[in-house]
N, C-alpha and C positions, 0 to 999 in steps of 0.2 A: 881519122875520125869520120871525114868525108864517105869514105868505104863502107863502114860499121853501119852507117845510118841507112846508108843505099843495100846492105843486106839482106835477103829474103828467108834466108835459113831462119826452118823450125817457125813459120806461118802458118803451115798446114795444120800443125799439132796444136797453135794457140786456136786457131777454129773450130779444131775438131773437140778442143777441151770446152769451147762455148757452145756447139752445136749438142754435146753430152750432157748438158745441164739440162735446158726444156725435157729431152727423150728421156734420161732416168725418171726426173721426176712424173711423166706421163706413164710410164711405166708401173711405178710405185704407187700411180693413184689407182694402174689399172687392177694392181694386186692389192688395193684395197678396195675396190670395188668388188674383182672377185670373192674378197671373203663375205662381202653383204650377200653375192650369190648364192653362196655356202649357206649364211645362214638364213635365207629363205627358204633355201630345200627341207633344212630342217624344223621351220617355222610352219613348212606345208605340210610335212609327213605328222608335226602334232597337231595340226586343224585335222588334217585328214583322219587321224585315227580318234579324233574328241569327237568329231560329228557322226563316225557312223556309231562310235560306243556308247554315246548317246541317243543315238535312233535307235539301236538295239534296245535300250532303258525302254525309251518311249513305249516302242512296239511290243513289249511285256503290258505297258497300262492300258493301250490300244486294247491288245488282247484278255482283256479283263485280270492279268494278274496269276493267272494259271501257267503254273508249272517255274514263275521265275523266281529271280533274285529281286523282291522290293525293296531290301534293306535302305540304299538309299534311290536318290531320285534321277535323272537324265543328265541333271548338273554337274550332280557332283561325278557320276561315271564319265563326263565328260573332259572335268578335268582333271579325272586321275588320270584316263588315255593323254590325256596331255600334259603330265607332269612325266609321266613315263615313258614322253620322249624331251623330257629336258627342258619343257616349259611351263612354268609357275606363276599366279599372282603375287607379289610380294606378302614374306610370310607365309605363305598357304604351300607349303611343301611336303605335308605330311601324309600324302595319300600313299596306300601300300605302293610298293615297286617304283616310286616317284625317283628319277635321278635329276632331280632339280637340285643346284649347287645352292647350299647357304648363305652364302654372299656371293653375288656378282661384283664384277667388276666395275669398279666408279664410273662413276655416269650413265650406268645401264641399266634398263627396267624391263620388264617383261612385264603383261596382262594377257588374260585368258578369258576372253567371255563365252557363254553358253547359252542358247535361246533355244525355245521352240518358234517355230511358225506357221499360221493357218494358211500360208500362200507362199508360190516361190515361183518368181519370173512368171506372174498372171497365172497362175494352176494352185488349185486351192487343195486343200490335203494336210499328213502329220511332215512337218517339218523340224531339224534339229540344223542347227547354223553353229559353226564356232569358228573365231575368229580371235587367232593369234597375233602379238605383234612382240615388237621389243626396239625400245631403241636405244643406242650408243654414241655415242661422241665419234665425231670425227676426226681425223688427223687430216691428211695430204690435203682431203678434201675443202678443208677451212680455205685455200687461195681460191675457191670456187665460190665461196661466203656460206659453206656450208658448217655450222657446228657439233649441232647433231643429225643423226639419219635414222628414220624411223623404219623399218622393217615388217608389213602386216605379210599377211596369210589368210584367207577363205576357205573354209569348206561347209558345205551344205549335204545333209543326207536326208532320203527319203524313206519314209515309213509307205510303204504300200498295203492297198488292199491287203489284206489278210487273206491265205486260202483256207478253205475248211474243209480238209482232206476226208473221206468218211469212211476210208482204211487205212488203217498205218500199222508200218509195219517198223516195231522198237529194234531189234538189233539183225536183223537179218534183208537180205532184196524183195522186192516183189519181182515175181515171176509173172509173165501172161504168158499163156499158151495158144490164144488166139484172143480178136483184136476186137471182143468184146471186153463192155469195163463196166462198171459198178459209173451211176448217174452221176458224178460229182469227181471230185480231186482225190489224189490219195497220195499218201507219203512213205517215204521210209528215210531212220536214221542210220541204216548204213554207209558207212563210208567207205566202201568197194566200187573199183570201178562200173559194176555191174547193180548199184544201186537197185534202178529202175531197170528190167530186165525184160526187152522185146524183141530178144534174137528170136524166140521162134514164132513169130508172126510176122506176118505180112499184110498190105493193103492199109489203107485208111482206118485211125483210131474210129469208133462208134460206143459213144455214148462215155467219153474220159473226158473228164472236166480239168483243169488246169492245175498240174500238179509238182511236189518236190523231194527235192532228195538230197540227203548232206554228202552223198558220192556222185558218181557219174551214171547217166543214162547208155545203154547198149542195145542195139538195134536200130531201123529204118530210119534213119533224120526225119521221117515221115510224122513216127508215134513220138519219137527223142524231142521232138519241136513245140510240145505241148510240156516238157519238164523244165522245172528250174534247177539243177543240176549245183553240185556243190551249195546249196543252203545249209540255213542252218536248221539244228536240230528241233522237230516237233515233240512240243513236250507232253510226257504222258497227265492224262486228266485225271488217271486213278494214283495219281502218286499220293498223295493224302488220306488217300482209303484206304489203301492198301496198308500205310502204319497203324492206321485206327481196327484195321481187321487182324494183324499179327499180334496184336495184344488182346485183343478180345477174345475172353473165356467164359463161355457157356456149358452149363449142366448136359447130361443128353437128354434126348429124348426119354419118352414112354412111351413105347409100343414100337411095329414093326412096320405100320403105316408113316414115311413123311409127314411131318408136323411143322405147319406155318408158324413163325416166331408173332407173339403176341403177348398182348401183358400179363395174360393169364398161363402163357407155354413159352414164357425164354427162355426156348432151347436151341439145343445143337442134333440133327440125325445123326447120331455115333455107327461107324461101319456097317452104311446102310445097304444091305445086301436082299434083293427083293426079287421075283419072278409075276409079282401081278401089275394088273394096269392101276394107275391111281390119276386122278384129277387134281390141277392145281390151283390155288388161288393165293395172295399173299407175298412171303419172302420166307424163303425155307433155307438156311442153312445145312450147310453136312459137314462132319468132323472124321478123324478118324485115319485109318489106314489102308481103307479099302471105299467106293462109293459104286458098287457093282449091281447090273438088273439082266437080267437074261433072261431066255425064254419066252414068252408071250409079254414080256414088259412091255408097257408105255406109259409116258407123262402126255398129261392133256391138260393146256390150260384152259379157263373159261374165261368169259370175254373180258371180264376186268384183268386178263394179265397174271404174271408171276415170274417173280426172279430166283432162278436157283444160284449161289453162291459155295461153292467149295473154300471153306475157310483154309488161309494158307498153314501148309503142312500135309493137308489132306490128299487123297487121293484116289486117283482113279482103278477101279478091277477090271476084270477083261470082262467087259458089258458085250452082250451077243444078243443078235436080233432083238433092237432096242428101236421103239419109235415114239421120236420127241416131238412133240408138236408146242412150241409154245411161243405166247409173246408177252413181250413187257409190259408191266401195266401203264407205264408212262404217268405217274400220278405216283402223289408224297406218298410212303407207306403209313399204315395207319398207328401201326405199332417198332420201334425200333428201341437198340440196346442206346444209352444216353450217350456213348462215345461213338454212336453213326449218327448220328440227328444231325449234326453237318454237311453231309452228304446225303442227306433224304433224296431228295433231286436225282442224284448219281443213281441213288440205288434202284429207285423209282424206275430209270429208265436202261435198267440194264437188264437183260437175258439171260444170260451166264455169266458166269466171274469164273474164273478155273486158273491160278496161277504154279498150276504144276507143271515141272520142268518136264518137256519135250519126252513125252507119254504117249502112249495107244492108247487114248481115251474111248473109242469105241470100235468095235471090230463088227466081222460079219458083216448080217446084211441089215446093217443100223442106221436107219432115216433120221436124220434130222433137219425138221424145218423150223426156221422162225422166222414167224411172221413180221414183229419188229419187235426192235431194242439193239440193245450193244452185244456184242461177245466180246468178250474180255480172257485173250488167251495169251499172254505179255512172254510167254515162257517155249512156247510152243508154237512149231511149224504146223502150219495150216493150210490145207487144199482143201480150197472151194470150188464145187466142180457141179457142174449139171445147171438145169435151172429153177433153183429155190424160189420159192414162194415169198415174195416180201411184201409187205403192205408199205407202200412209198408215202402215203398221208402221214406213218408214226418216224420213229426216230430210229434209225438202222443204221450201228455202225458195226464194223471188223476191226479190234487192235489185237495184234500174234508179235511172237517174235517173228519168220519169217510167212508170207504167203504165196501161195500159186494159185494164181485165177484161171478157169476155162467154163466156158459156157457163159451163157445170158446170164444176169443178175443186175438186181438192181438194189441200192443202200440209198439211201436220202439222212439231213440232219435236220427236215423238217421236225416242229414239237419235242425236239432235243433242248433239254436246259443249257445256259450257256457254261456251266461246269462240267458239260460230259461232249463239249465241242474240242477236237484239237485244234488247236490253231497253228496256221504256218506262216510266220512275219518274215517277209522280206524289206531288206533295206537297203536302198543304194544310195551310192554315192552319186549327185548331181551337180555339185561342183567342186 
């Protein structure tokens, strides 16, 4: 017995079975602590994606509303992005693509809130804030006196100045061929590397105002330094007009002179095919299959302005030695068909309208200047070359499907309504 009691066998194992108690269990709280790590990453990836898709909302209001989705408002877009990464307010799990579970598990809640804010961290501006949390019950962690554990998330995103690009170019890059630029910003939504395209210049941009592109910029980190690169897309201003013009049917004309639409002549120029000069005033339509002038042709406007408009369908002829001189009126038209009266504004300050698909709209040796207003060529590769005559006081934009700039020129959106401005919203994420 003496022996027995004096024995040390199998000490080391009763120690080491007490020394494995404390260390599992630190272990087992370490593995639940990690999962609260877990789901904070995924608490932060739905703040993160509620506030910038919420700033995106905002910055459609910002931008007066042109070209977006207003259906609903910043909130609610904010927490569908946040349902559709798995986090919900109780009940409110219904947004499209929402993978928020119908019951959680006992004793766990989720909240989603969404704000805007006129200020963030002393800098005043459009702000969108969203802030996830959720919290669950404890286990291991109760010997710590903990029950439950609350889990939050921040994100803040920024609505920036808006740019007001005053050429854009809808599905194709711009091109420069030297490192002159149109006074102001300009965009494209192509998504090509080559977005914004300045391989063939060199030296210091003059006269490119701060600009973007939903692809990537090419050429000198010099000119590339001035783009926002990968944005998002600028939305077209004439999207609206443009359905109200594909339904719109008008009689033709009478005669062989161009006819101003007016209450007494709603018409349409039907395959208006001419070789004299004529002067313009008003908003003149053309319809047809052919919209051809040649020979000693020219259009002249007088000083109140005129917008020619090729309604869609129509089309352009091989127009030779043709010289256009005109500009917008910039002012309501006096007379319009009852499904454009919405677009007075628009139409007012627009040039040209031409949305025929990528056409030789004029050959030879055919001038055209204008003075201000819009071109509206959404369809069609455009080079602007030389240096045209703009008057920077009125409203001068360029939208093409693709363009290439060379030589001086100047666009401005001064006296531009705000329904014929593109707008380009950036939003970033700041925290």
């Amino acid at each position: 017995m003496r022996n027995l009691l004096r024995s040390r066998r199998g000490s080391v194992a009763f120690a080491t079975v007490v020394a494995l108690v404390p260390l599992i269990g630190a272990l087992a709280l370490g593995g639940e602590a990690g999962s609260w790590y877990v789901t904070k990453q995924h608490a932060q990836n739905a703040a993160d994606a509620a506030a910038y898709s919420g700033g995106l909302r905002l910055a459609c209001s910002v931008a007066g509303g042109v070209g977006c989705d207003t259906a609903q408002d910043y909130v609610y877009r904010g927490k569908q992005f946040a349902a559709q990464n798995s986090f919900c307010n109780a009940g409110d799990t219904s947004y499209p693509g929402s993978r928020c579970p119908t019951n959680l598990p006992s004793g766990t809640t989720q909240t989603v809130q969404i704000a805007s804010l006129a200020s963030w961290n002393g800098t005043s501006g459009n702000f969108v804030q969203a802030t996830v949390s959720q919290q669950q019950p404890a286990y291991l962690a109760k010997v710590l006196g903990m029950s439950t554990v609350t889990i939050n998330a921040t994100a803040v995103a920024e609505v920036q100045n808006p740019i007001k690009p005053c050429v854009l170019a809808l599905g194709g890059p711009i091109i420069f061929q030297d490192n002159h630029g149109p006074a102001c910003g300009f965009a494209s939504n192509f998504a090509g590397p080559g977005a914004i395209d300045f391989t063939q210049v060199s030296g210091s941009p003059v006269g490119i105002g701060l600009s973007t592109a939903v692809g990537g910029c090419a050429g000198p980190a010099a000119l590339c330094a001035i783009v926002r690169p990968y944005s998002q897309p600028v939305a077209d201003p004439y999207t609206a007009l443009n359905a109200a013009l594909s339904t719109l049917n008008l009689p033709a004309c009478v005669g062989s002179a161009p006819v101003a639409y007016t209450t007494a002549t709603p018409c349409a120029n039907k395959n208006f095919n001419s070789s004299q000069p004529y002067t313009l005033s008003g908003t003149y339509f053309f319809s047809g299959t052919e919209f051809t002038m040649k020979g000693s042709a020219n259009f002249t406007t007088v000083a109140t302005g005129a917008t020619i408009i090729l309604l869609p369908g129509a089309t352009t002829g091989k127009s030779d030695h043709l010289t256009l001189t005109i500009k917008a009126p910039n002012a309501t038209p006096a007379a319009l068909p009852a499904s454009l009266q919405p677009y007075a504004a628009l139409i007012g300050a627009t040039a040209i309208y031409n949305t025929e698909t990528d056409a030789q709209k004029f050959k030879g040796s055919t001038n055209i200047t204008v003075n201000n207003g819009i071109q509206y060529y959404p369809n069609q590769t455009f080079d602007f070359s030389g240096n045209p005559n703009m008057n920077i006081n009125g409203c001068s934009e360029l939208i093409a499907k693709k363009i290439t700039l060379e030589g001086s020129m100047s666009f401005t959106q001064n006296g531009c309504p705000q329904s014929a401005k593109p707008l380009s919203q950036v939003v970033k994420l700041v925290q």
